[in-house]
C-alpha positions in Angstrom: -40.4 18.0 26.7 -38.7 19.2 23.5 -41.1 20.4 20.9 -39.0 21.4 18.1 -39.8 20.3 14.8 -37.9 17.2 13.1 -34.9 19.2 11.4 -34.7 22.1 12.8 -32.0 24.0 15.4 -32.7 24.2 18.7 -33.4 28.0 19.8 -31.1 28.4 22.1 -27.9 26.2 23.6 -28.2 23.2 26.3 -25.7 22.3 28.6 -25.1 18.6 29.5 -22.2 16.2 29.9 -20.5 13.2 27.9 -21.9 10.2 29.6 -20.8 7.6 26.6 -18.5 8.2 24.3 -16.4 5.5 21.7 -13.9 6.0 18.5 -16.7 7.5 16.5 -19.9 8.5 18.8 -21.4 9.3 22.1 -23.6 10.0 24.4 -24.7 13.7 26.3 -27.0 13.1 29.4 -28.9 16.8 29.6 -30.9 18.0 32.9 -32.6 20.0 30.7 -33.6 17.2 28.8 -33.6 14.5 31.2 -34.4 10.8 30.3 -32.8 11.2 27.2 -29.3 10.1 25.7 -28.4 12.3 23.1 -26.3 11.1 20.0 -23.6 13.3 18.9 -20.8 12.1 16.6 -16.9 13.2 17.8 -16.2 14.4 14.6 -18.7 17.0 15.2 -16.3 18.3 17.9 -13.5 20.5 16.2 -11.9 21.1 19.5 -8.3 19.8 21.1 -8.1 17.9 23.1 -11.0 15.1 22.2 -14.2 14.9 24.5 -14.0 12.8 27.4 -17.1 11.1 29.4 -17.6 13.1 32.1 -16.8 16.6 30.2 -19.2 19.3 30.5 -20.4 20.6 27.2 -22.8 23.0 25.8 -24.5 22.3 22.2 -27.5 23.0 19.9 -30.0 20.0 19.9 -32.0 18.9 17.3 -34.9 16.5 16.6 -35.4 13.6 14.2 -38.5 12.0 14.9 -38.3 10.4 18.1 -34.0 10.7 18.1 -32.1 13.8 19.6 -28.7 14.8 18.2 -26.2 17.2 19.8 -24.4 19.6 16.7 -22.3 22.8 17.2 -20.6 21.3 20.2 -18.6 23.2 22.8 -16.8 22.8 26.4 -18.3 24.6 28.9 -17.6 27.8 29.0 -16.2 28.3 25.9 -17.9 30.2 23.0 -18.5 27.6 20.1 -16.3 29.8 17.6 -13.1 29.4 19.8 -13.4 26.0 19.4 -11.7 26.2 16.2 -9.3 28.5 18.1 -8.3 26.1 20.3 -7.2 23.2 18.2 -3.5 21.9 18.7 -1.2 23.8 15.9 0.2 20.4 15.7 -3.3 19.1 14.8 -4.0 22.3 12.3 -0.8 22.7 10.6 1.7 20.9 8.3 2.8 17.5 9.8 5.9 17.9 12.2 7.1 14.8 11.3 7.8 12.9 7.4 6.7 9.8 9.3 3.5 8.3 8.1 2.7 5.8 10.7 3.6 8.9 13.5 1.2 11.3 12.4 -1.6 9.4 11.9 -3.4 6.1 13.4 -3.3 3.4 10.1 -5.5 1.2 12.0 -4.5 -2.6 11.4 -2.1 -1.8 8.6 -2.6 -5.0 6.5 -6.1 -4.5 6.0 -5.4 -0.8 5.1 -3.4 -2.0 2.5 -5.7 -4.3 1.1 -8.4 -1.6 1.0 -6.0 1.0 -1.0 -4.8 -2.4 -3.2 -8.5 -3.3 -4.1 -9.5 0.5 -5.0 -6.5 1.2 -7.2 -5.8 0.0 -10.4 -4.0 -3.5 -10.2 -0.8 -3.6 -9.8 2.1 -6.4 -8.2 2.6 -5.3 -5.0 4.8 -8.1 -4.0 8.3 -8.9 -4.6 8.7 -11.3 -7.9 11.2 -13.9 -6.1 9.8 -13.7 -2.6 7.3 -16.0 -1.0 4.7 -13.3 0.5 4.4 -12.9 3.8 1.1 -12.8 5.4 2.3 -10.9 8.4 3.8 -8.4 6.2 1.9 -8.1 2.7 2.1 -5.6 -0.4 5.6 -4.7 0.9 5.9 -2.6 -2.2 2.6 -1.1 -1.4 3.8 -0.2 1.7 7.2 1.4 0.9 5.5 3.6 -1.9 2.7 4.9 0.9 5.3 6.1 3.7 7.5 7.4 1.1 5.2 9.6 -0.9 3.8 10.8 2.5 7.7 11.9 2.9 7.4 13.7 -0.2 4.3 15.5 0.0 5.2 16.7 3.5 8.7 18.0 2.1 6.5 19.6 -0.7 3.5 20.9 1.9 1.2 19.1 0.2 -0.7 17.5 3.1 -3.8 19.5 3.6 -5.6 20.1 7.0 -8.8 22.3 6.1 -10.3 25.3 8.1 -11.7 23.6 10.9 -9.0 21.3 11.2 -11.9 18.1 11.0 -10.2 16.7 8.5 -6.9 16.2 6.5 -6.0 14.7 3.3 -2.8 13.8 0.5 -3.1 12.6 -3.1 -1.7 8.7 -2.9 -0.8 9.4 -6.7 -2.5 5.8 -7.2 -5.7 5.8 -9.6 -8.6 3.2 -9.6 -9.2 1.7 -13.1 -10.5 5.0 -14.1 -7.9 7.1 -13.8 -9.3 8.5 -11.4 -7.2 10.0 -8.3 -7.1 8.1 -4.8 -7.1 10.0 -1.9 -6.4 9.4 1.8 -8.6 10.9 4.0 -8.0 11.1 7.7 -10.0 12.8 11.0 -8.5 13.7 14.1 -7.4 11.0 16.6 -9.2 11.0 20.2 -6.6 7.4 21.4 -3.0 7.8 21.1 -0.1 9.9 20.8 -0.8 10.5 16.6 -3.0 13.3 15.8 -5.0 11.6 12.9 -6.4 8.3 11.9 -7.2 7.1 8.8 -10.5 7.4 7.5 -10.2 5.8 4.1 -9.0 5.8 1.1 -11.7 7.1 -1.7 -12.0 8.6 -5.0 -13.5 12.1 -4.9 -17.2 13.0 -4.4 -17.6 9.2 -4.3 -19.4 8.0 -0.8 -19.1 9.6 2.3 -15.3 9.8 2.8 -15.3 11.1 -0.8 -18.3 13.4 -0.5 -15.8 14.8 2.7 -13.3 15.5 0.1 -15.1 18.0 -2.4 -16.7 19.6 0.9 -14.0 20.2 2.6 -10.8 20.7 0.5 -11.3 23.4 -2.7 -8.6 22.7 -4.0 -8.0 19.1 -4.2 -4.9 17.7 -2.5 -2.1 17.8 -5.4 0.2 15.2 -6.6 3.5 14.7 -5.2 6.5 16.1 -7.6 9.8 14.7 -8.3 10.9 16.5 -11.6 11.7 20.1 -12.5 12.9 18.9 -16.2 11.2 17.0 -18.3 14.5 16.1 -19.9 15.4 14.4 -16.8 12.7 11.4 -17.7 14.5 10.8 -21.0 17.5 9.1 -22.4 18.9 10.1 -25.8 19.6 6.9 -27.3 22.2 8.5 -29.9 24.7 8.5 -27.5 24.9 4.2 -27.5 23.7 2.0 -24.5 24.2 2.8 -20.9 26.7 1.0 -19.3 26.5 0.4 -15.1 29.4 0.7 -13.4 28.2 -1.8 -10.6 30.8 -1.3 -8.1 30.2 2.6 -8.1 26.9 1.6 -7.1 26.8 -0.5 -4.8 30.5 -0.4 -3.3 31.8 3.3 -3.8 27.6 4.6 -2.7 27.1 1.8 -0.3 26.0 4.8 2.5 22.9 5.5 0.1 21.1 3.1 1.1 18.7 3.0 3.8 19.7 0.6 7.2 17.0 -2.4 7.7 16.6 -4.3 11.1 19.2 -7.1 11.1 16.4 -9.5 11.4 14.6 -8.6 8.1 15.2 -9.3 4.7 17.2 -7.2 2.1 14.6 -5.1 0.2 11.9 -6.7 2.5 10.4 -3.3 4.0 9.7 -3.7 7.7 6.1 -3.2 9.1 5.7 -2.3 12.7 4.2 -5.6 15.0 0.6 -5.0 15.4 
Protein backbone atom coordinates (compact mmCIF):
# COMPACT_ATOMS: atom_id res chain seq x y z
CA UNK A 1 0.00 0.00 0.00
CA UNK A 2 1.54 3.39 -0.75
CA UNK A 3 0.68 6.03 1.80
CA UNK A 4 2.33 8.99 0.68
CA UNK A 5 0.54 12.05 0.64
CA UNK A 6 -0.98 13.52 -2.88
CA UNK A 7 2.16 15.59 -4.10
CA UNK A 8 4.74 14.59 -2.47
CA UNK A 9 8.27 12.49 -3.37
CA UNK A 10 8.45 9.19 -2.62
CA UNK A 11 11.13 8.46 0.33
CA UNK A 12 13.12 6.42 -1.28
CA UNK A 13 13.55 4.86 -5.05
CA UNK A 14 11.38 1.80 -6.62
CA UNK A 15 12.49 -0.46 -9.02
CA UNK A 16 10.10 -1.78 -11.76
CA UNK A 17 10.00 -2.24 -15.53
CA UNK A 18 8.38 -0.50 -18.67
CA UNK A 19 5.38 -2.68 -19.42
CA UNK A 20 3.66 0.00 -21.91
CA UNK A 21 5.13 2.57 -23.44
CA UNK A 22 3.98 4.88 -26.79
CA UNK A 23 5.43 8.33 -28.61
CA UNK A 24 4.64 10.29 -25.49
CA UNK A 25 3.81 7.91 -22.28
CA UNK A 26 4.02 4.64 -20.49
CA UNK A 27 3.53 2.35 -18.27
CA UNK A 28 6.05 0.81 -15.12
CA UNK A 29 4.59 -2.43 -13.53
CA UNK A 30 6.32 -2.29 -9.84
CA UNK A 31 6.61 -5.56 -7.43
CA UNK A 32 6.79 -3.23 -4.91
CA UNK A 33 3.74 -1.78 -5.89
CA UNK A 34 1.97 -4.51 -7.49
CA UNK A 35 -1.58 -4.07 -9.15
CA UNK A 36 -0.78 -0.83 -10.19
CA UNK A 37 0.33 0.67 -13.63
CA UNK A 38 2.26 3.65 -13.17
CA UNK A 39 2.13 6.62 -15.60
CA UNK A 40 5.33 8.16 -16.44
CA UNK A 41 5.82 10.54 -19.37
CA UNK A 42 9.18 9.69 -21.87
CA UNK A 43 10.11 13.08 -21.72
CA UNK A 44 10.76 12.60 -18.12
CA UNK A 45 13.58 10.22 -19.23
CA UNK A 46 16.77 12.38 -20.12
CA UNK A 47 18.64 9.32 -21.02
CA UNK A 48 20.01 7.75 -24.59
CA UNK A 49 18.90 5.52 -25.83
CA UNK A 50 14.89 5.93 -25.24
CA UNK A 51 13.09 3.43 -22.82
CA UNK A 52 11.94 0.28 -24.16
CA UNK A 53 9.05 -2.07 -22.69
CA UNK A 54 10.65 -4.53 -21.03
CA UNK A 55 13.58 -2.19 -19.53
CA UNK A 56 14.30 -2.24 -16.02
CA UNK A 57 14.18 1.11 -14.36
CA UNK A 58 14.39 2.61 -11.04
CA UNK A 59 12.36 5.92 -10.10
CA UNK A 60 10.73 8.16 -7.41
CA UNK A 61 6.90 7.62 -7.22
CA UNK A 62 4.42 9.94 -6.39
CA UNK A 63 0.71 10.19 -5.57
CA UNK A 64 -2.12 12.14 -6.96
CA UNK A 65 -5.18 11.07 -5.46
CA UNK A 66 -5.87 7.68 -6.58
CA UNK A 67 -3.04 8.00 -9.72
CA UNK A 68 0.74 7.06 -9.30
CA UNK A 69 3.39 8.76 -11.49
CA UNK A 70 6.98 7.64 -11.95
CA UNK A 71 9.50 11.07 -12.03
CA UNK A 72 13.37 11.12 -11.75
CA UNK A 73 13.64 8.10 -13.94
CA UNK A 74 16.69 5.87 -14.35
CA UNK A 75 17.93 2.32 -15.90
CA UNK A 76 18.82 0.02 -13.48
CA UNK A 77 21.74 0.29 -12.11
CA UNK A 78 22.55 3.56 -13.00
CA UNK A 79 22.60 6.53 -10.59
CA UNK A 80 19.87 9.06 -11.74
CA UNK A 81 22.60 11.95 -12.27
CA UNK A 82 24.54 9.94 -14.95
CA UNK A 83 21.59 9.86 -16.81
CA UNK A 84 22.35 13.20 -18.11
CA UNK A 85 25.86 11.79 -18.56
CA UNK A 86 24.86 9.36 -20.81
CA UNK A 87 22.96 11.10 -23.40
CA UNK A 88 24.25 10.75 -27.15
CA UNK A 89 26.71 13.86 -27.92
CA UNK A 90 24.93 13.72 -31.11
CA UNK A 91 21.68 14.20 -29.16
CA UNK A 92 23.40 17.06 -26.68
CA UNK A 93 25.40 18.99 -29.07
CA UNK A 94 25.19 21.24 -32.22
CA UNK A 95 23.40 19.39 -35.11
CA UNK A 96 25.93 17.28 -37.24
CA UNK A 97 24.14 17.87 -40.09
CA UNK A 98 22.49 21.45 -41.85
CA UNK A 99 19.62 19.13 -42.85
CA UNK A 100 16.38 19.97 -41.25
CA UNK A 101 14.31 17.04 -42.04
CA UNK A 102 17.66 14.75 -40.83
CA UNK A 103 17.91 15.98 -37.51
CA UNK A 104 14.63 16.06 -36.45
CA UNK A 105 11.21 14.04 -36.93
CA UNK A 106 8.68 16.93 -38.81
CA UNK A 107 5.93 14.68 -38.32
CA UNK A 108 3.43 14.86 -41.40
CA UNK A 109 5.09 17.92 -42.91
CA UNK A 110 2.07 19.58 -44.53
CA UNK A 111 0.22 19.88 -41.49
CA UNK A 112 3.49 21.27 -39.78
CA UNK A 113 3.38 23.86 -42.20
CA UNK A 114 -0.01 24.75 -41.81
CA UNK A 115 0.41 25.09 -38.02
CA UNK A 116 3.72 27.52 -38.39
CA UNK A 117 1.46 29.37 -41.39
CA UNK A 118 -1.62 29.93 -39.10
CA UNK A 119 0.60 31.14 -35.96
CA UNK A 120 2.65 33.65 -37.99
CA UNK A 121 1.72 36.71 -39.41
CA UNK A 122 0.09 36.17 -42.95
CA UNK A 123 2.00 35.95 -45.50
CA UNK A 124 1.81 34.23 -49.41
CA UNK A 125 3.42 31.27 -49.12
CA UNK A 126 2.66 30.01 -52.51
CA UNK A 127 4.04 30.70 -55.86
CA UNK A 128 1.92 33.78 -57.68
CA UNK A 129 1.68 31.86 -61.25
CA UNK A 130 1.42 28.26 -59.87
CA UNK A 131 -1.67 26.25 -59.28
CA UNK A 132 -0.88 24.90 -55.57
CA UNK A 133 -0.30 21.70 -54.94
CA UNK A 134 -2.04 19.93 -52.20
CA UNK A 135 0.64 17.21 -51.91
CA UNK A 136 3.14 19.82 -51.66
CA UNK A 137 1.83 23.26 -50.09
CA UNK A 138 3.43 26.64 -48.79
CA UNK A 139 6.50 25.64 -51.01
CA UNK A 140 7.81 29.00 -50.02
CA UNK A 141 7.21 28.18 -46.51
CA UNK A 142 9.05 25.31 -46.80
CA UNK A 143 12.17 26.53 -48.56
CA UNK A 144 12.55 29.44 -45.88
CA UNK A 145 12.22 26.67 -42.87
CA UNK A 146 15.14 24.19 -44.17
CA UNK A 147 17.12 27.06 -45.14
CA UNK A 148 17.20 29.18 -41.99
CA UNK A 149 17.78 25.89 -40.16
CA UNK A 150 21.10 25.88 -42.54
CA UNK A 151 21.85 29.09 -41.34
CA UNK A 152 21.40 28.96 -37.73
CA UNK A 153 23.35 25.63 -37.58
CA UNK A 154 26.32 27.46 -39.69
CA UNK A 155 25.90 30.30 -36.95
CA UNK A 156 25.48 27.65 -33.75
CA UNK A 157 22.36 28.93 -33.06
CA UNK A 158 20.40 25.83 -32.48
CA UNK A 159 20.12 25.31 -28.78
CA UNK A 160 20.03 21.93 -26.87
CA UNK A 161 19.66 22.94 -23.05
CA UNK A 162 21.42 21.16 -19.98
CA UNK A 163 19.60 18.13 -19.86
CA UNK A 164 19.49 17.70 -23.35
CA UNK A 165 15.13 17.33 -22.98
CA UNK A 166 14.72 19.79 -25.24
CA UNK A 167 16.14 21.83 -28.25
CA UNK A 168 15.02 24.92 -29.97
CA UNK A 169 15.88 27.82 -33.08
CA UNK A 170 14.27 31.14 -33.64
CA UNK A 171 12.12 30.57 -37.15
CA UNK A 172 12.66 34.46 -37.52
CA UNK A 173 8.74 34.46 -38.33
CA UNK A 174 6.44 36.63 -35.93
CA UNK A 175 2.71 36.14 -35.16
CA UNK A 176 0.63 39.40 -35.74
CA UNK A 177 2.29 40.71 -32.67
CA UNK A 178 5.61 40.76 -33.41
CA UNK A 179 6.17 38.51 -31.41
CA UNK A 180 9.05 35.72 -32.14
CA UNK A 181 8.07 32.07 -33.32
CA UNK A 182 10.02 29.40 -32.06
CA UNK A 183 10.40 25.68 -32.86
CA UNK A 184 10.51 23.59 -30.17
CA UNK A 185 11.56 20.01 -30.44
CA UNK A 186 12.19 16.81 -27.72
CA UNK A 187 14.23 13.94 -28.30
CA UNK A 188 13.02 11.21 -30.74
CA UNK A 189 12.46 7.55 -29.27
CA UNK A 190 11.38 6.09 -33.45
CA UNK A 191 13.81 6.65 -36.12
CA UNK A 192 17.13 7.38 -37.07
CA UNK A 193 16.67 11.53 -36.28
CA UNK A 194 17.44 12.56 -32.89
CA UNK A 195 14.53 15.07 -32.40
CA UNK A 196 10.85 15.61 -33.30
CA UNK A 197 9.07 18.48 -33.43
CA UNK A 198 7.11 19.56 -30.74
CA UNK A 199 5.64 22.75 -31.96
CA UNK A 200 5.91 25.82 -33.03
CA UNK A 201 4.96 28.61 -30.15
CA UNK A 202 5.52 32.00 -29.08
CA UNK A 203 7.35 32.29 -25.78
CA UNK A 204 5.91 31.62 -22.30
CA UNK A 205 2.65 31.02 -24.26
CA UNK A 206 1.11 27.29 -23.51
CA UNK A 207 2.95 24.43 -22.66
CA UNK A 208 5.43 24.24 -25.54
CA UNK A 209 6.02 27.98 -24.89
CA UNK A 210 6.03 27.70 -21.01
CA UNK A 211 9.05 24.93 -22.08
CA UNK A 212 10.80 27.74 -23.72
CA UNK A 213 11.34 30.41 -20.89
CA UNK A 214 12.02 27.23 -18.52
CA UNK A 215 14.43 25.75 -20.30
CA UNK A 216 16.45 28.09 -22.54
CA UNK A 217 17.84 31.58 -20.63
CA UNK A 218 18.70 32.93 -23.19
CA UNK A 219 16.28 32.79 -25.89
CA UNK A 220 17.28 31.12 -29.12
CA UNK A 221 18.64 34.15 -31.35
CA UNK A 222 17.85 35.14 -34.82
CA UNK A 223 19.64 33.91 -37.73
CA UNK A 224 22.20 36.69 -39.25
CA UNK A 225 23.02 37.40 -42.75
CA UNK A 226 24.66 40.98 -42.62
CA UNK A 227 27.78 42.30 -41.09
CA UNK A 228 27.13 45.98 -42.87
CA UNK A 229 24.25 47.71 -42.74
CA UNK A 230 25.31 49.37 -45.94
CA UNK A 231 25.00 46.09 -47.65
CA UNK A 232 20.87 46.52 -47.27
CA UNK A 233 21.01 49.82 -49.19
CA UNK A 234 21.34 51.12 -52.69
CA UNK A 235 22.52 54.69 -53.20
CA UNK A 236 20.23 55.85 -55.79
CA UNK A 237 22.68 58.76 -56.90
CA UNK A 238 24.55 56.63 -58.81
CA UNK A 239 21.31 56.03 -61.67
CA UNK A 240 19.26 52.76 -61.88
CA UNK A 241 20.67 49.29 -61.73
CA UNK A 242 20.97 47.68 -64.83
CA UNK A 243 20.91 43.45 -64.92
CA UNK A 244 23.16 41.92 -66.97
CA UNK A 245 20.81 38.79 -67.46
CA UNK A 246 23.22 36.56 -69.16
CA UNK A 247 25.86 37.02 -66.34
CA UNK A 248 23.15 35.68 -64.27
CA UNK A 249 21.80 33.11 -65.47
CA UNK A 250 24.32 31.87 -68.30
CA UNK A 251 27.91 32.92 -67.04
CA UNK A 252 26.55 31.72 -62.94
CA UNK A 253 24.40 29.02 -64.11
CA UNK A 254 26.43 26.44 -61.39
CA UNK A 255 24.83 28.72 -58.56
CA UNK A 256 21.99 27.34 -58.50
CA UNK A 257 20.81 24.51 -56.63
CA UNK A 258 19.99 20.97 -58.88
CA UNK A 259 16.13 19.95 -58.47
CA UNK A 260 14.84 16.32 -59.24
CA UNK A 261 14.19 16.06 -63.03
CA UNK A 262 10.61 15.35 -62.20
CA UNK A 263 9.79 18.63 -60.32
CA UNK A 264 9.18 21.89 -61.28
CA UNK A 265 11.69 24.87 -61.69
CA UNK A 266 11.46 26.82 -58.41
CA UNK A 267 8.91 24.26 -57.14
CA UNK A 268 10.88 23.05 -53.82
CA UNK A 269 10.66 19.28 -53.43
CA UNK A 270 9.05 17.72 -50.24
CA UNK A 271 9.99 14.24 -49.30
CA UNK A 272 6.81 11.46 -50.10
CA UNK A 273 5.19 10.93 -46.79
Amino acid sequence: MVNERAGTDAPDRKGGKVDRIGNDFGFIASDQVPGQAIYFKTSWFRGNPALRKGDAVTFELKTFGDRLQAHNLARSGQEPDEVLLAASPAVRGTPATERLLDWAYMGYVPRALADLANLALRERWEFKDTAPDPDRPQPILYSYVLQTFGRLVLEEKVLVNRHASFAAFNTGLVDPRYEPIYALFVPSTQGRSPWRLSSFCIAGEGPDGQNMVRHFNPLPPLAHYFDQPADLLYDTRVGKPEMDWRHVVIDRIDRYPKCPASAEIGVPHLPEM
